[in-house]
N, C-alpha and C positions, 0 to 999 in steps of 0.2 A: 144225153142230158142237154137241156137248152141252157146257155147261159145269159143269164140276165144281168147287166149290170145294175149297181145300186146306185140310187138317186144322189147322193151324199159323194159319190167320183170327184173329182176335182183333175180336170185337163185342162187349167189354164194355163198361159204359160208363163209363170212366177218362180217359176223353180229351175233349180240348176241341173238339170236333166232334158234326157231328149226323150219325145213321146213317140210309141211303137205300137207296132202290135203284133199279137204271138202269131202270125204269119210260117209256114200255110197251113198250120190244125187248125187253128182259133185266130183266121182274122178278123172276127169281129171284138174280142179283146184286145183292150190297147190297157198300154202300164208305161210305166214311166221306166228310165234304162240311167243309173247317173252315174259316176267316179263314186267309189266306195270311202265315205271319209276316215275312215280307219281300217284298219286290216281284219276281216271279217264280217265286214257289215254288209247287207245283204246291197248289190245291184240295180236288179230289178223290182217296183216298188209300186205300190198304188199308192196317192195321195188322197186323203179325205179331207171334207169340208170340214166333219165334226171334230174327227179324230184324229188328224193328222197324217202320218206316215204309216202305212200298213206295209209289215216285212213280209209279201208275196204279192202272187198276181190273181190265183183267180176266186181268191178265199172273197172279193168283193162283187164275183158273178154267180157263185154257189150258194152263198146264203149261208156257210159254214159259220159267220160271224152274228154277233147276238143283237149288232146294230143296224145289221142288213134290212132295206126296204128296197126292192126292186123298184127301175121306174118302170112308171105307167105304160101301156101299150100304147102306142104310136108317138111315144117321146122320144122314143129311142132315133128314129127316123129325124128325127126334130134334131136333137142331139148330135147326130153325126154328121149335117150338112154342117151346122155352126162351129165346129169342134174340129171338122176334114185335117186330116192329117198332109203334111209337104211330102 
């Protein structure tokens, strides 16, 4: 299965979280990893432009979500020079 991410990601760094990626299945998926602010709250977390906090990581490369738009081909390459993770 290819994963796409969706255009709508948000990897800026405004958030009180460190960006990752599911490293070595799926290093081309990054999620965000934070302090759980209460007892049961999910960790690992995708950020949306639209929608906020999404509680999982690849429900926004699968397309499982009903707001999913994948980006474009060749944004992706675009995307990850600007984006490089430390």
């Amino acid at each position: 299965m290819k994963l796409v991410p969706c255009k709508h990601l948000d990897y800026e760094p405004h958030y009180d979280a460190e960006l990752r990626t599911a490293e070595p299945d799926f290093p081309q998926v990054k999620y965000w990893h934070r302090k759980a602010p209460y007892e049961g709250a999910p960790e690992n977390v995708q950020f949306c432009k639209k929608y906020g906090r999404i509680n999982g990581i690849f429900q926004c490369y699968t397309g499982e979500l009903e707001c999913y738009e994948p980006i474009e081909e060749g944004e992706e390459e675009v995307c990850g020079k600007e984006k490089s993770l430390k």
